[in-house]
N, CA, C and O atoms as a GROMACS GRO file, in nm:
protein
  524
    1UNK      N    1   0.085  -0.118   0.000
    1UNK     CA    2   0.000   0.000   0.000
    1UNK      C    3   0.090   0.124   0.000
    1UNK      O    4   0.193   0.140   0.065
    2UNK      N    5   0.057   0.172  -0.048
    2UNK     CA    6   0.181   0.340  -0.092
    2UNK      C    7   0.059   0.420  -0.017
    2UNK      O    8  -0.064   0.427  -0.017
    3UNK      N    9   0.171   0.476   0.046
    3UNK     CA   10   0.146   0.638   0.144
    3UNK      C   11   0.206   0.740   0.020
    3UNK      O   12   0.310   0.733  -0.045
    4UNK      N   13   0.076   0.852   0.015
    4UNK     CA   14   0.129   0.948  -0.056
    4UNK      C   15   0.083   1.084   0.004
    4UNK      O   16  -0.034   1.095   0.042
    5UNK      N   17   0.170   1.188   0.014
    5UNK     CA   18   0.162   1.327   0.094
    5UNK      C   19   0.121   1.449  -0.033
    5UNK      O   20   0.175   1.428  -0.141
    6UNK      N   21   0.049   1.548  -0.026
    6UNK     CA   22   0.024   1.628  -0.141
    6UNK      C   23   0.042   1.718  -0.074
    6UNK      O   24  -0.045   1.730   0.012
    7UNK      N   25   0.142   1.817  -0.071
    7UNK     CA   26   0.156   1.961  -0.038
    7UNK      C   27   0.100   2.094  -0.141
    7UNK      O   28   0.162   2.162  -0.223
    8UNK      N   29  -0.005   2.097  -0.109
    8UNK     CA   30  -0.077   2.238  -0.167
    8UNK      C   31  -0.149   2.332  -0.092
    8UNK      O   32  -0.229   2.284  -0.013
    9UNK      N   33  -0.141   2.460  -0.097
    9UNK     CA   34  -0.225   2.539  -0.082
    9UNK      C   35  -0.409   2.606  -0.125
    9UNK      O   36  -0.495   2.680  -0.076
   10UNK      N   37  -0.386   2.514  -0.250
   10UNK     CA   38  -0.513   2.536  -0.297
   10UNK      C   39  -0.600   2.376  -0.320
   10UNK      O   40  -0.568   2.273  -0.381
   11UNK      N   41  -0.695   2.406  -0.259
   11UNK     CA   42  -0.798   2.307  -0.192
   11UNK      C   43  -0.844   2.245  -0.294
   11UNK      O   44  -0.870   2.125  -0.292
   12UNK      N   45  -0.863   2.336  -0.411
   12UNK     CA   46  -0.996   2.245  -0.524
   12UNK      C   47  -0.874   2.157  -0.605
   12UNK      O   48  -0.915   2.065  -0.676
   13UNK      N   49  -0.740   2.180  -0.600
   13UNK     CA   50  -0.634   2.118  -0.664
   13UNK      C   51  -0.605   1.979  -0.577
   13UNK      O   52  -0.595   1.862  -0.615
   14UNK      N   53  -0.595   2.047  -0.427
   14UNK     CA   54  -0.578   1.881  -0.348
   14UNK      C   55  -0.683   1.773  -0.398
   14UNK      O   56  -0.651   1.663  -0.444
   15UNK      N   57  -0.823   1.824  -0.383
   15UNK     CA   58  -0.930   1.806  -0.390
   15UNK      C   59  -0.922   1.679  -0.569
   15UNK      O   60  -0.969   1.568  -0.593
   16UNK      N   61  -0.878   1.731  -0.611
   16UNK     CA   62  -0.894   1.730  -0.795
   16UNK      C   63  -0.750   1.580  -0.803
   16UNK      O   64  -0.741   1.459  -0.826
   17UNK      N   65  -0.669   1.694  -0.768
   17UNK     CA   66  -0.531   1.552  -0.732
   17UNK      C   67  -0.603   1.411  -0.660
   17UNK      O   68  -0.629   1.314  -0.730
   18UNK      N   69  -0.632   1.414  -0.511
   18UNK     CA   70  -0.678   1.293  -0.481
   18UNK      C   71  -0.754   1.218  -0.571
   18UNK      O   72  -0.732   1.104  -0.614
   19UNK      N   73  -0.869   1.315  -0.601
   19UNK     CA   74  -0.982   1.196  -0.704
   19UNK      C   75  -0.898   1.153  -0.799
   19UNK      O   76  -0.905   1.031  -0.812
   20UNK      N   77  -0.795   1.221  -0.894
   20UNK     CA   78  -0.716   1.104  -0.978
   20UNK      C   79  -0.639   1.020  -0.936
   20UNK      O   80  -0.642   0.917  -1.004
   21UNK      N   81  -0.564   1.017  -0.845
   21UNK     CA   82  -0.487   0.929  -0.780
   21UNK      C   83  -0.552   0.799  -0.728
   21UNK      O   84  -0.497   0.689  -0.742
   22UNK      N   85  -0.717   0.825  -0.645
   22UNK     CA   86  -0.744   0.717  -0.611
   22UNK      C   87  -0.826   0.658  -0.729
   22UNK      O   88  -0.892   0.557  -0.705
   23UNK      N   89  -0.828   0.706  -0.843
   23UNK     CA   90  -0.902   0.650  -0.969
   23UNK      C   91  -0.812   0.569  -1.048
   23UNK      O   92  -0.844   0.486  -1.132
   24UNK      N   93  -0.675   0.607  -1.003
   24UNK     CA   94  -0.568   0.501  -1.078
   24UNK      C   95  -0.544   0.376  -0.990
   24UNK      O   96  -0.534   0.260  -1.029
   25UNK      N   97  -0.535   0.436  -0.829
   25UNK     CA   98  -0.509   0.280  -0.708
   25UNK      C   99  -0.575   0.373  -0.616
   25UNK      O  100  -0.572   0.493  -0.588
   26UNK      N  101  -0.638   0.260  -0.580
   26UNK     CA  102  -0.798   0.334  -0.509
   26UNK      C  103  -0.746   0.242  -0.327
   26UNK      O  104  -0.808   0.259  -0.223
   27UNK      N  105  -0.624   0.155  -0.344
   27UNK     CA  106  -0.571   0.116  -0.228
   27UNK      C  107  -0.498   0.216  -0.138
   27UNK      O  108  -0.511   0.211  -0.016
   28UNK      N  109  -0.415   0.315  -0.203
   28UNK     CA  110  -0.310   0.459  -0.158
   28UNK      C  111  -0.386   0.523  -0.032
   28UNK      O  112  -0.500   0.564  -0.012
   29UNK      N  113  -0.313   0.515   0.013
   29UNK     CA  114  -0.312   0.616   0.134
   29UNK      C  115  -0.302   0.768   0.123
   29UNK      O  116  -0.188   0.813   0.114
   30UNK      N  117  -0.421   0.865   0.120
   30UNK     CA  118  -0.370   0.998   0.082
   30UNK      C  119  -0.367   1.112   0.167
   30UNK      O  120  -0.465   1.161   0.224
   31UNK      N  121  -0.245   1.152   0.173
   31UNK     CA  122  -0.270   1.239   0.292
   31UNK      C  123  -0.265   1.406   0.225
   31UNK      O  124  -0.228   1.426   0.110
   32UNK      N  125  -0.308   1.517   0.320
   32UNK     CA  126  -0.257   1.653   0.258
   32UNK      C  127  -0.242   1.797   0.337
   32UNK      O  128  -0.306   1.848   0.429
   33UNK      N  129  -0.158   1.830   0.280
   33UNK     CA  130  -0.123   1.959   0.362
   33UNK      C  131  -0.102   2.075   0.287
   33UNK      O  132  -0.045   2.082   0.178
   34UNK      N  133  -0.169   2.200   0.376
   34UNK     CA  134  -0.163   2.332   0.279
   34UNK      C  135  -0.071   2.393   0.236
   34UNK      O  136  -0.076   2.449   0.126
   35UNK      N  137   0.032   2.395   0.312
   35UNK     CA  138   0.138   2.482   0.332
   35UNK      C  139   0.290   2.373   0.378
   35UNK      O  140   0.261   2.289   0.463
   36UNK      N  141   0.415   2.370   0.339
   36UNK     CA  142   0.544   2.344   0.435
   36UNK      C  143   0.545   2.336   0.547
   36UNK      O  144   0.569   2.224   0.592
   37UNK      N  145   0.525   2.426   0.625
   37UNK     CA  146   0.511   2.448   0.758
   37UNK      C  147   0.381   2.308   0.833
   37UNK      O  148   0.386   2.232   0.930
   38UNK      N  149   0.292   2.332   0.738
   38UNK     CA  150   0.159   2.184   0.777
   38UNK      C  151   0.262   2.073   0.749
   38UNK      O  152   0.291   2.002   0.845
   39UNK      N  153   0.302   2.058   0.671
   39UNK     CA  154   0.346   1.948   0.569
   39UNK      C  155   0.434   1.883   0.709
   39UNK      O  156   0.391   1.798   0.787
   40UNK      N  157   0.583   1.957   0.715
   40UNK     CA  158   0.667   1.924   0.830
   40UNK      C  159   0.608   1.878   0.951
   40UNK      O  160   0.647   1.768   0.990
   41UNK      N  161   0.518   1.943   1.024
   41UNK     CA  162   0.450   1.898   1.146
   41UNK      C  163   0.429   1.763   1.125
   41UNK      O  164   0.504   1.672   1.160
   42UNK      N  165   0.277   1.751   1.041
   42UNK     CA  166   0.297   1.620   1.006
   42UNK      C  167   0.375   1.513   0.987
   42UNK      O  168   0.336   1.404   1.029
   43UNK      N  169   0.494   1.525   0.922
   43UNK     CA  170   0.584   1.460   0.914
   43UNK      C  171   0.650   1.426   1.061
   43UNK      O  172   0.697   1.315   1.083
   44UNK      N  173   0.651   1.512   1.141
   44UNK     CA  174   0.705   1.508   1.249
   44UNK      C  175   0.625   1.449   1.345
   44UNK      O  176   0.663   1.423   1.459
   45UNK      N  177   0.509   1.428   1.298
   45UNK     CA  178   0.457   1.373   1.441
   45UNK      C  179   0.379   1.249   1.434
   45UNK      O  180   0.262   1.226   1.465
   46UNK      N  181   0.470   1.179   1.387
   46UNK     CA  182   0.465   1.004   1.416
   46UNK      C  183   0.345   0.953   1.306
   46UNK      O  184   0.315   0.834   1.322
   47UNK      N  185   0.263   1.032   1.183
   47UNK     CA  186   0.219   0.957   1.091
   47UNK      C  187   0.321   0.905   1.022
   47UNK      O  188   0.435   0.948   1.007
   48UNK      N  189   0.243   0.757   0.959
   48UNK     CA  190   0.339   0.666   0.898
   48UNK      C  191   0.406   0.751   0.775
   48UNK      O  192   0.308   0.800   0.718
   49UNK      N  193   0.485   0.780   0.730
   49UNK     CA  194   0.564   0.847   0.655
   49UNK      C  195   0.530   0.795   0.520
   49UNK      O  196   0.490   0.684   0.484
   50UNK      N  197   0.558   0.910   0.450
   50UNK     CA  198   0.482   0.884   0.247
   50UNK      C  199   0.614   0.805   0.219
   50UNK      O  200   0.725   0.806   0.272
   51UNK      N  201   0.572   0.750   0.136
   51UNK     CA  202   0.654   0.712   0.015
   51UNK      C  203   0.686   0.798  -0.126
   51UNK      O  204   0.772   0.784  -0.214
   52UNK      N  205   0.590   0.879  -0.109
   52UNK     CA  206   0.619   0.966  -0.208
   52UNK      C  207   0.553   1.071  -0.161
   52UNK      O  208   0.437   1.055  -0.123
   53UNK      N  209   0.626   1.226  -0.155
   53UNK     CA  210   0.544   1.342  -0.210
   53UNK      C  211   0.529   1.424  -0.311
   53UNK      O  212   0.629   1.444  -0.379
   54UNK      N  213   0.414   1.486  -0.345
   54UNK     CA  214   0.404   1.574  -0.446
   54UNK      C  215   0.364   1.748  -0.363
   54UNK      O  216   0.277   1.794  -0.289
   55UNK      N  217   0.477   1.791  -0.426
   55UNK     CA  218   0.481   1.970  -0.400
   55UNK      C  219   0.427   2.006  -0.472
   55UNK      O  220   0.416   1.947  -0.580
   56UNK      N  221   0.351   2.154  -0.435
   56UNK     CA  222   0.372   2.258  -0.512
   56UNK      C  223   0.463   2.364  -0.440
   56UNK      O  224   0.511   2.357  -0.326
   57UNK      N  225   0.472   2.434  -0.504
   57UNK     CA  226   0.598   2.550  -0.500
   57UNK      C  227   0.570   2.669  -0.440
   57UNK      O  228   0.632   2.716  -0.345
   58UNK      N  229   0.468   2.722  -0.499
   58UNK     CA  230   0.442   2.842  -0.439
   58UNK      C  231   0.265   2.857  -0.318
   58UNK      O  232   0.143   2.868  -0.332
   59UNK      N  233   0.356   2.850  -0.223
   59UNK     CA  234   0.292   2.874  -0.116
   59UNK      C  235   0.273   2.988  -0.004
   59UNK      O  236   0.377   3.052   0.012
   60UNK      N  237   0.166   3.029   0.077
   60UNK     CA  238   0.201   3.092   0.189
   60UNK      C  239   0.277   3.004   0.295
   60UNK      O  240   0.300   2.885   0.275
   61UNK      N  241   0.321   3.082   0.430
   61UNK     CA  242   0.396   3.048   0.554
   61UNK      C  243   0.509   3.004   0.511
   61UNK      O  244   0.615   3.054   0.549
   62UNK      N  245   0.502   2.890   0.416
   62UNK     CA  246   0.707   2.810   0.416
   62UNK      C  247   0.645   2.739   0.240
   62UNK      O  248   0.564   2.650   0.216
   63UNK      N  249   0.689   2.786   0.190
   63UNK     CA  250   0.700   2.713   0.012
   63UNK      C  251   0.743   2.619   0.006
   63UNK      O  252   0.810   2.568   0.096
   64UNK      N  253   0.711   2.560  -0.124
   64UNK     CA  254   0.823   2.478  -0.194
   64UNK      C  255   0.962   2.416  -0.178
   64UNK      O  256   1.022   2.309  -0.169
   65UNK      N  257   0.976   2.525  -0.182
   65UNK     CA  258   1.168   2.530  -0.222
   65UNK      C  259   1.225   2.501  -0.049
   65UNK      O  260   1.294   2.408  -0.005
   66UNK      N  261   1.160   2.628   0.027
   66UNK     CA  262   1.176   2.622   0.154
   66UNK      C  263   1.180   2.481   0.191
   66UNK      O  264   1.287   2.422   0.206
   67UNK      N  265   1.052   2.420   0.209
   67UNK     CA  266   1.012   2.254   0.227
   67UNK      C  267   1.097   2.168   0.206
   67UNK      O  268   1.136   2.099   0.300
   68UNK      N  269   1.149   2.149   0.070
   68UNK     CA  270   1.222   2.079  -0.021
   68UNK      C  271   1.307   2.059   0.078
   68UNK      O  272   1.303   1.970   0.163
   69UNK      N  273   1.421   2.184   0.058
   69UNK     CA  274   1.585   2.234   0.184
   69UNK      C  275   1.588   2.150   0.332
   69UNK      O  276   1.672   2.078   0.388
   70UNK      N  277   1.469   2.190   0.362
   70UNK     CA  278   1.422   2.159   0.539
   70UNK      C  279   1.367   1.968   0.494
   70UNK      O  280   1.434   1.910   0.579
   71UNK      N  281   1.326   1.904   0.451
   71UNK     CA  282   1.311   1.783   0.386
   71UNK      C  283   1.434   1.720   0.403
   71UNK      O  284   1.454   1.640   0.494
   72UNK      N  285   1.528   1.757   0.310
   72UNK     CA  286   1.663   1.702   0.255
   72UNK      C  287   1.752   1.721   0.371
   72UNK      O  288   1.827   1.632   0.411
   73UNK      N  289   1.743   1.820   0.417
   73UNK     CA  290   1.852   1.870   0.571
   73UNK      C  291   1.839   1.706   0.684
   73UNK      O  292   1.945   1.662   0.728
   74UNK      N  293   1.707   1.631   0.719
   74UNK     CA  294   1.663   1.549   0.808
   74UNK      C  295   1.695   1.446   0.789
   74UNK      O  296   1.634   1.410   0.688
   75UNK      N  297   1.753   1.373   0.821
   75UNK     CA  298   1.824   1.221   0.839
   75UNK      C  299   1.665   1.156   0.837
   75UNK      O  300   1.645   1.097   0.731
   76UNK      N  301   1.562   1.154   0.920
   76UNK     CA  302   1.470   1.086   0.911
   76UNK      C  303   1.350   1.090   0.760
   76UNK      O  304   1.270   1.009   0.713
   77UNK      N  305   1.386   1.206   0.730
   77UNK     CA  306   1.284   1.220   0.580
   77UNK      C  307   1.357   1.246   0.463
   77UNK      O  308   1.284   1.273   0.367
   78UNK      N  309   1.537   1.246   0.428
   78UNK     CA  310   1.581   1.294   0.362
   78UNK      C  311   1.586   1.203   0.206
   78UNK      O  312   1.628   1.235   0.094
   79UNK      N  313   1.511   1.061   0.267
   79UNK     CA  314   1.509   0.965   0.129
   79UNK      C  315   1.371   0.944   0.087
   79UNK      O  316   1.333   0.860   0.006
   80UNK      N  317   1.289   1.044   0.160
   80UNK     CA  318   1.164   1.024   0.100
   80UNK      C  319   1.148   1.082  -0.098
   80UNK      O  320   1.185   1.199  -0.105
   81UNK      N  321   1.120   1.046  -0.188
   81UNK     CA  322   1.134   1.132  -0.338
   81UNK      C  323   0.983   1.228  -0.330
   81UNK      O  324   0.877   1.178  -0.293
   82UNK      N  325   0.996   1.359  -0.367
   82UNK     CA  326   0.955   1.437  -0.360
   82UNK      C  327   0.934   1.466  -0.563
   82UNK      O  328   1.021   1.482  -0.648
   83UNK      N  329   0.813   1.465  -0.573
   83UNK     CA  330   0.776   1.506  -0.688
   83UNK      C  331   0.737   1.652  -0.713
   83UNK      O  332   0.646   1.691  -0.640
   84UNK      N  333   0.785   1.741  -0.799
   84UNK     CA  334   0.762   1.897  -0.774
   84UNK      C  335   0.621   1.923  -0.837
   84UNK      O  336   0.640   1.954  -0.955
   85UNK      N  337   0.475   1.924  -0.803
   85UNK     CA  338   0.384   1.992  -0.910
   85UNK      C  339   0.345   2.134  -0.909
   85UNK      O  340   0.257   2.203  -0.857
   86UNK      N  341   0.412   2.144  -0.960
   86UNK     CA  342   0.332   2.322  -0.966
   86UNK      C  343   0.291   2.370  -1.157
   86UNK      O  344   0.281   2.290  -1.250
   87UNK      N  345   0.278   2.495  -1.162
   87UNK     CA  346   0.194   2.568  -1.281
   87UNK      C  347   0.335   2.584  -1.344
   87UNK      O  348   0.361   2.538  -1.456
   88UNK      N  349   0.415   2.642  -1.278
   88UNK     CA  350   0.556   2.710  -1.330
   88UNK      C  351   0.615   2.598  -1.451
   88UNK      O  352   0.598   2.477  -1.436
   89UNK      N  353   0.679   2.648  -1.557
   89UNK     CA  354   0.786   2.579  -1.626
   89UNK      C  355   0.919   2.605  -1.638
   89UNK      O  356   0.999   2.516  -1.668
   90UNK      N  357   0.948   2.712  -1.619
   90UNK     CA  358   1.062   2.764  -1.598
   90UNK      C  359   1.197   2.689  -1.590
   90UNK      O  360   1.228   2.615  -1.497
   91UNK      N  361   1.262   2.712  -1.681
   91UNK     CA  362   1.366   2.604  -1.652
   91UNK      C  363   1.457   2.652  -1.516
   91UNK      O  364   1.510   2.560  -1.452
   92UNK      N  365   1.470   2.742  -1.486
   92UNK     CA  366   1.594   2.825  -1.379
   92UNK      C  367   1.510   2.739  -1.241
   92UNK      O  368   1.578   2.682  -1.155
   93UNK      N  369   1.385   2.739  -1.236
   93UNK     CA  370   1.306   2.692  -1.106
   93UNK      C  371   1.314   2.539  -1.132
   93UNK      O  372   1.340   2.472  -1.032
   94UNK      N  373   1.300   2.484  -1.226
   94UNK     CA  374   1.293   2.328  -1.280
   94UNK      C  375   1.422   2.252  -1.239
   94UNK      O  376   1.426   2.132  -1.213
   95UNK      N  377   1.572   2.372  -1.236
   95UNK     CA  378   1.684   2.324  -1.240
   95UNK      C  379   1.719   2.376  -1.080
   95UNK      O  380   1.836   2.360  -1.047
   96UNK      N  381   1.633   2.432  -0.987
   96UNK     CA  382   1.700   2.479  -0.848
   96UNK      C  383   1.640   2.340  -0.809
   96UNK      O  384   1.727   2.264  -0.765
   97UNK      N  385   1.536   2.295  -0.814
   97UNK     CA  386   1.432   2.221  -0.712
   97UNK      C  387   1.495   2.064  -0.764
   97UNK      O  388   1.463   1.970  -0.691
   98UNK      N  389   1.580   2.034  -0.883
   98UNK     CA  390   1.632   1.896  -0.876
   98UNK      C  391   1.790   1.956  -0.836
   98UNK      O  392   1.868   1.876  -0.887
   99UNK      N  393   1.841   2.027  -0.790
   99UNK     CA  394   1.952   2.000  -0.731
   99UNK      C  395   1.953   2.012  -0.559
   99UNK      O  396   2.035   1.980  -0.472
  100UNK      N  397   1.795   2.085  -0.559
  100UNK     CA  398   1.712   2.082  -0.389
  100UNK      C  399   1.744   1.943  -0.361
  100UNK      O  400   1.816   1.909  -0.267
  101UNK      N  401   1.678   1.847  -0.461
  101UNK     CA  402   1.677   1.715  -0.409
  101UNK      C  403   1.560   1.639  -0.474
  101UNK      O  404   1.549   1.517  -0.474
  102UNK      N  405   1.461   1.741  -0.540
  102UNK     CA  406   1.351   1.656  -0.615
  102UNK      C  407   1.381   1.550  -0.712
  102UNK      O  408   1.488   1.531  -0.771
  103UNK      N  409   1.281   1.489  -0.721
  103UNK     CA  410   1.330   1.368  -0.788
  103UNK      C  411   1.238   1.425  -0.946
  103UNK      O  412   1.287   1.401  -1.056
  104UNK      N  413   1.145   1.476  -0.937
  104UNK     CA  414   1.079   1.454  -1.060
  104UNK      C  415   1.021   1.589  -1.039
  104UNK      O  416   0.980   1.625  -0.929
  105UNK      N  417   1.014   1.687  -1.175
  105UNK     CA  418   0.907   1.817  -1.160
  105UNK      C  419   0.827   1.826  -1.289
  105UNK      O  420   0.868   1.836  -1.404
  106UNK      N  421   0.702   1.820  -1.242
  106UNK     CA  422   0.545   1.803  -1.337
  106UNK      C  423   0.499   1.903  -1.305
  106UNK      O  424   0.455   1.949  -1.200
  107UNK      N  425   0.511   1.939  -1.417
  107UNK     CA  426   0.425   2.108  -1.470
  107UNK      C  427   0.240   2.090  -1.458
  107UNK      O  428   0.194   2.015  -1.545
  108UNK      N  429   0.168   2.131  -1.390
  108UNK     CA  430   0.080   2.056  -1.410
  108UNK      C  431  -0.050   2.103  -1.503
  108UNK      O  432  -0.101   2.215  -1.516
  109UNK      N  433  -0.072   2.024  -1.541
  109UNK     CA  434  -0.124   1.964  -1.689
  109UNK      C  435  -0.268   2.010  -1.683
  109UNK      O  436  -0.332   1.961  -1.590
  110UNK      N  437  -0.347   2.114  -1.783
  110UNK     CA  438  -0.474   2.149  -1.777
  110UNK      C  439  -0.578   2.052  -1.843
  110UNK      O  440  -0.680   2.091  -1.901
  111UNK      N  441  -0.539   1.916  -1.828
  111UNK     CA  442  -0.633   1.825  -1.875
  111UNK      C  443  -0.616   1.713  -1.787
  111UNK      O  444  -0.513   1.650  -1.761
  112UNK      N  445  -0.717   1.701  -1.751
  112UNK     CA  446  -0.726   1.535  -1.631
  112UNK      C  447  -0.666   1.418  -1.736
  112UNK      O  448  -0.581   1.377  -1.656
  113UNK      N  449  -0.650   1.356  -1.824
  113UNK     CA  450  -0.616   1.254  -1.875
  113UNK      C  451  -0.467   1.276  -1.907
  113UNK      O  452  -0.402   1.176  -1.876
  114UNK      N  453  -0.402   1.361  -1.954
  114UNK     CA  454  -0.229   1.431  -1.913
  114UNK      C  455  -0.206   1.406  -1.777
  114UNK      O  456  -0.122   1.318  -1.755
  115UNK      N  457  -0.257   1.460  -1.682
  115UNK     CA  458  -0.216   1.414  -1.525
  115UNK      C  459  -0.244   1.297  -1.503
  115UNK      O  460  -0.156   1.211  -1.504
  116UNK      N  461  -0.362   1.273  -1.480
  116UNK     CA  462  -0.378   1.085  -1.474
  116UNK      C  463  -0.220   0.991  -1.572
  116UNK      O  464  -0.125   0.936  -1.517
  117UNK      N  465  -0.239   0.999  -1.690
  117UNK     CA  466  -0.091   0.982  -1.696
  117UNK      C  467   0.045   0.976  -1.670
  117UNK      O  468   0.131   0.890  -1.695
  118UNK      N  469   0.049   1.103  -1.605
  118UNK     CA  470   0.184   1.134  -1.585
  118UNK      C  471   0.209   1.067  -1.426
  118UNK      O  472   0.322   1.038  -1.386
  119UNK      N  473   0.096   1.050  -1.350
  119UNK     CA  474   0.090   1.027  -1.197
  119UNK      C  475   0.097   0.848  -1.147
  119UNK      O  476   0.138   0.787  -1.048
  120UNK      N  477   0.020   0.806  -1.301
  120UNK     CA  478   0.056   0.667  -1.321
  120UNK      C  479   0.145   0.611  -1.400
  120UNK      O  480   0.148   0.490  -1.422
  121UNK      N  481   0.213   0.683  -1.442
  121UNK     CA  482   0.380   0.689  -1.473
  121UNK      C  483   0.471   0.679  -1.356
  121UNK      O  484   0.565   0.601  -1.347
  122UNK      N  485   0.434   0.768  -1.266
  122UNK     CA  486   0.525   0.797  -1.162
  122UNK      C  487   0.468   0.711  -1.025
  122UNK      O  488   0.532   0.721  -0.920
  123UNK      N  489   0.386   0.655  -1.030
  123UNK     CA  490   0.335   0.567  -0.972
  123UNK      C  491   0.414   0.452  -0.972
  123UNK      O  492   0.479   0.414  -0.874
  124UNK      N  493   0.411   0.411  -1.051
  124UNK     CA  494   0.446   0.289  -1.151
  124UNK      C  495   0.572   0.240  -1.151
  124UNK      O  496   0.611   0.129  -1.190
  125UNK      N  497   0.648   0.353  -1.092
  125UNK     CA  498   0.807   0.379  -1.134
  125UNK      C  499   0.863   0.374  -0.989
  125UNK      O  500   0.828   0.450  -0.900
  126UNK      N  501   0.962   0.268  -0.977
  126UNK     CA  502   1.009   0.198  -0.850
  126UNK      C  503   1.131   0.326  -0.823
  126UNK      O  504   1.207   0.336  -0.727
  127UNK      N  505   1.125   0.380  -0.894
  127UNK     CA  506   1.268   0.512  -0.860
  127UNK      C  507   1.192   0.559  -0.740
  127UNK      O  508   1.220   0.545  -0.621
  128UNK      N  509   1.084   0.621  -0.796
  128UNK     CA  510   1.007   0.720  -0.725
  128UNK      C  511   0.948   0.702  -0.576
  128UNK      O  512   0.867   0.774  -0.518
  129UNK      N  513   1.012   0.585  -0.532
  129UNK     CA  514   0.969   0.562  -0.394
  129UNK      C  515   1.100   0.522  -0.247
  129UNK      O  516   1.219   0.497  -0.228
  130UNK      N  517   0.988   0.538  -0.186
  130UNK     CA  518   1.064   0.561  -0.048
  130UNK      C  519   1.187   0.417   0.003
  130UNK      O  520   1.123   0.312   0.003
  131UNK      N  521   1.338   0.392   0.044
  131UNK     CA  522   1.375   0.275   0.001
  131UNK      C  523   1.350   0.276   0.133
  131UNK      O  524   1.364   0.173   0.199
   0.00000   0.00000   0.00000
């Protein structure tokens, strides 16, 4: 059973993310948090730990990038793979957040059947998880 963490700020996106995720494996564990600052707590306080997360970047209280840094810094969460989703394409942001430590950054996709794809791609894909 895969634990998966969704760091977003915007609700109808968590909201939109889960329903595809559990439409591809409806077994996943989904958890979510608004902000870095949510995200970390959680992490910190004894839920079973993801196997994978998916970011977004731009947030209030502690971002993305912030998250990412503070993630990678922790002996206890530093091998979790962190998938980047946000709107941005930017290559300069595409190229800070995989030397942060991300494993994968998905632009995200204005059509449900592009994401459903790309999420059961990365699903799918034994890199992308927690060893």
């Amino acid at each position: 059973m895969k634990h998966i963490l969704l760091v977003d700020d915007d609700e109808d996106d968590r909201d939109f993310f889960r329903s595809v995720l559990t439409s591809i494996e409806s077994s996943l564990v989904y958890q979510a948090a608004e902000n870095g600052q949510d995200a970390l707590q959680k992490l910190n306080s004894g839920i079973p730990l993801p196997d994978l997360i998916f970011l977004d970047l731009n947030m209030p209280v502690m971002g993305g990038k912030q998250f990412l840094a503070e993630v990678k810094k922790r002996s206890h969460l530093k091998d979790i793979p962190i998938v980047i989703l946000s709107t941005s394409s930017d290559k300069a942001t595409i190229s800070d957040t995989i030397d942060l430590g991300a494993v994968e950054f998905l632009t995200k996709p204005n059509k449900l059947s592009l994401l459903e794809g790309r999420l059961r791609e990365i699903l799918n894909n034994p890199t992308y998880h927690r060893k």
